[in-house]
N, C-alpha and C positions, 0 to 999 in steps of 0.2 A: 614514602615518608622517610625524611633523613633521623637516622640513629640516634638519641643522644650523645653528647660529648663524652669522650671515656680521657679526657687529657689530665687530670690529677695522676694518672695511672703514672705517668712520670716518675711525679713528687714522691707516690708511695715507695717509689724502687730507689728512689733517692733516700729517702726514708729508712730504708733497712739498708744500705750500704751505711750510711751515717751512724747509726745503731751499731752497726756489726761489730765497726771499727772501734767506736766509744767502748763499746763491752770491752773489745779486745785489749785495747789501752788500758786499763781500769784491769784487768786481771792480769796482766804484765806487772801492777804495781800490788797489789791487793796480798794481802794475810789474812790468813782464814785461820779458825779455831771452832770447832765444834759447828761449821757454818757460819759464824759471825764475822765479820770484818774485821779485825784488830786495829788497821790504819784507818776510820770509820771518816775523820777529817778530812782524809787526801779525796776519798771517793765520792763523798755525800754529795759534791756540787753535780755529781753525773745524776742523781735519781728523779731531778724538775726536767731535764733535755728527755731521758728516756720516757716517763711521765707524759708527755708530750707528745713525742713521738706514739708512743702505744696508745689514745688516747685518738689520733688521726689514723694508724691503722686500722685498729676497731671500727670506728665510725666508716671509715672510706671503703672496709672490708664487706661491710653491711649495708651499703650505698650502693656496692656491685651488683648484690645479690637482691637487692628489693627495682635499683632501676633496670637492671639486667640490658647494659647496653652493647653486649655484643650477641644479637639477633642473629648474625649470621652463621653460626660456629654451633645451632642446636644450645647453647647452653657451656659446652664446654669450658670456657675460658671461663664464663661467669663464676663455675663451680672453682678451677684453679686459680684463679687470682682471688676470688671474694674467700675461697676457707684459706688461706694460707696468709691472708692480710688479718682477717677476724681473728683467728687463730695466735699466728703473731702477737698483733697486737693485746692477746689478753696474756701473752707470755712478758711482754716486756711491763703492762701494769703489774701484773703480780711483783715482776721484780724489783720497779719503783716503790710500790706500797710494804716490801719488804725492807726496802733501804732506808726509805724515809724513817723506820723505827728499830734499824738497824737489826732485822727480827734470824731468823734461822735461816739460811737462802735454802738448805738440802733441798726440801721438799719442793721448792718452788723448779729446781733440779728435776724433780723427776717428770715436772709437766714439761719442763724443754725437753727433754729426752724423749717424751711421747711425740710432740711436733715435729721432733726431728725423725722419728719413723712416720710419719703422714709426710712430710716432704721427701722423703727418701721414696714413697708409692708416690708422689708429685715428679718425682726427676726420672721413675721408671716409665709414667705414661707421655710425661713430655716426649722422650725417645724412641717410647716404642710406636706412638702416635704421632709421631712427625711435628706437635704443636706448636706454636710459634715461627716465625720467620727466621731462626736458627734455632733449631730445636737443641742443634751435638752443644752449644753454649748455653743455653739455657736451662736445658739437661744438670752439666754441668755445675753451674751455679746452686741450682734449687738442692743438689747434691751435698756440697758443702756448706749449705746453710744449716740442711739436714746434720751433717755429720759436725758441726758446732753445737747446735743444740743435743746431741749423743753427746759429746764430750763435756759437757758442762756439768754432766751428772756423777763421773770420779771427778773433774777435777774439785768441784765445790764439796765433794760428799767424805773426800778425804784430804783437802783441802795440801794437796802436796803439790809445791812449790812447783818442783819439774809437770805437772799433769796442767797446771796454772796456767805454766809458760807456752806448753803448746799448745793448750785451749786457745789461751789469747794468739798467738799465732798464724793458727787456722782460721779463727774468727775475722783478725785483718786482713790477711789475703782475700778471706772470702767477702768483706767487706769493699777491700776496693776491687772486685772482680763485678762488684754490684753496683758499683759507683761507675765505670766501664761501662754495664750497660744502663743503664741512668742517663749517662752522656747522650748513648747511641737513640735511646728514645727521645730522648726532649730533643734531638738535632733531627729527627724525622714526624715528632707530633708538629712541627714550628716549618715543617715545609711547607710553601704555599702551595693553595689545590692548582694542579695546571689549568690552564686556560681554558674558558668553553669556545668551541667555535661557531659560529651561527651560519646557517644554509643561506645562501642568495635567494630569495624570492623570485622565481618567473614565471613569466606571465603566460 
């Protein structure tokens, strides 16, 4: 029996690259006072995209894990890609439902900084377990996404300019390092299956 389809799996990775970067951009510009945004104008048109986006995380994250379509792997990947999408995804609604009322971000700080130690035990078992078809980059990645989500908790919790600057920094690199492989999957989900060949019949 063939697998279910796992080809959103793309879109999601698309998803958190596009995210990574918006964050990052948006705290290259961003003023913070006691948590709150000062320039609350320039940034509010980000919290409907993020919103969004966290909202197809969640959902897509909890699609992995209820149709469980990678059979082959025991499990494994369902558990890596489906907590770390579900996961995600309720880091970036928090953060839209804090913007949207321009509320305190600290606290919402300290849940990305928990995600980013569960992805940080995500980029140890990708490597140490060989998982995925390049584990040393993907490794990699789930790394810095981790170590974004760590950083977001001085920079927003003391809201200093220079902690700001290379939060967003590390965030867009890490963002188009996910946008890379974003590319790399939907140019190998879109490969056609090779050809079957059929036996001659004799008689």
């Amino acid at each position: 029996m063939a697998a279910p389809s796992y080809d959103w799996l793309d879109s999601m990775i698309w998803s958190v690259g596009i995210s990574s970067i918006l964050i990052g951009v948006a705290a290259l510009r961003t003023k913070l006072s006691q948590g709150k945004i000062d320039n609350y104008n320039e940034i509010a048109p980000l919290t409907y995209v993020l919103l969004l986006i966290g909202v197809f995380l969640f959902v897509s994250g909890l699609a992995l894990g209820i149709i469980w379509p990678f059979p082959m792997s025991g499990g494994v990947y369902n558990v890596l890609f489906s907590g770390a999408s579900a996961l995600g995804g309720i880091v970036l609604l928090s953060i839209s439902t804090a913007l949207l009322r321009n509320s305190d971000l600290r606290f919402i700080s300290y849940l990305a900084f928990f995600f980013g130690i569960y992805l940080f035990v995500a980029a140890y078992s990708i490597a140490s377990y060989r998982l995925t078809r390049t584990p040393e980059f993907s490794s990699v990645i789930f790394a810095l996404l981790g170590l974004s989500s760590v950083l977001s908790l001085p920079a927003v919790y003391t809201g200093n300019k220079t902690l700001l600057r290379v939060f967003g920094i590390v965030v867009i690199i890490t963002g188009l390092l996910w946008l890379y492989e974003a590319a790399n999957v939907t140019y190998g989900h879109l490969a056609p299956p090779p050809p079957t060949t059929t036996t001659p019949k004799t008689s």
